[in-house]
C-alpha positions in Angstrom: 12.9 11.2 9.0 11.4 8.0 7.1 7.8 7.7 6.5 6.3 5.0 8.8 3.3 3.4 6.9 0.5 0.8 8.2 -2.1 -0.9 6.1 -5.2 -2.4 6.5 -7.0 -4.3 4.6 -10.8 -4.5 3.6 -11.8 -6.7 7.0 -10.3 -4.4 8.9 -7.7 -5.8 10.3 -4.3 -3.8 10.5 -0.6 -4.2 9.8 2.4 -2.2 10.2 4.6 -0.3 10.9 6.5 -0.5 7.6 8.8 2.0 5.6 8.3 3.5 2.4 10.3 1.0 1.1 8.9 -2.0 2.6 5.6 -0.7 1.8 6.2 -0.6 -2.2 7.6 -4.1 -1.6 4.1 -5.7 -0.5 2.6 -4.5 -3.4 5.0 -5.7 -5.9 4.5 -8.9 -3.9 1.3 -8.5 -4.1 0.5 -8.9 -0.9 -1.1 -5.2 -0.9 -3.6 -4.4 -3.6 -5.5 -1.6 -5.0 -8.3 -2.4 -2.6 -6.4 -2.0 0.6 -5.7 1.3 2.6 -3.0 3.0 3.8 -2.3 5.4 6.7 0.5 7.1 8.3 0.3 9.9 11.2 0.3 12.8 9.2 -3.0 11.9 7.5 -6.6 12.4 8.7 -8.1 8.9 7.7 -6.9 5.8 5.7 -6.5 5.8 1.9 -6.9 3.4 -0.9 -4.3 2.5 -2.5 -5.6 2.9 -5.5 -6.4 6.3 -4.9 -3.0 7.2 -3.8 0.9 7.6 -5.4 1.9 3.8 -4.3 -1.5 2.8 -7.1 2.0 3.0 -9.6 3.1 -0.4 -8.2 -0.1 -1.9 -8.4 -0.7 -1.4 -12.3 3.6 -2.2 -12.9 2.7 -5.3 -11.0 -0.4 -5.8 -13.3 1.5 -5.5 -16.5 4.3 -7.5 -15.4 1.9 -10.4 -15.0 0.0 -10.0 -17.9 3.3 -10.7 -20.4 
């Protein structure tokens, strides 16, 4: 069974459902940053991306924009 993901982002306010997939997508888009959270069922409170394995696509994002 997929991962279902929601995010929310530092006023609160709160988006999802979204896969794994979709998720990683955002931020590449940028869309999601490291400053945002993240949250599915099987955790106990929302994370920061930064602070979590999606953090990979923030800094590949980072370096793709700084070439």
């Amino acid at each position: 069974m997929e991962k279902v993901w929601y995010y929310m982002k530092p006023d609160r306010s709160k988006y999802g459902p979204y896969t794994d997939n979709e998720l990683a997508a955002l931020i590449r888009q940028e869309i999601l940053s490291g400053d945002d959270y993240i949250w599915m069922t099987d955790m106990k409170g929302w994370l920061k991306i930064s602070n979590s394995i999606y953090s990979i696509y923030t800094i590949f994002s980072n370096f793709l924009t700084s070439i």
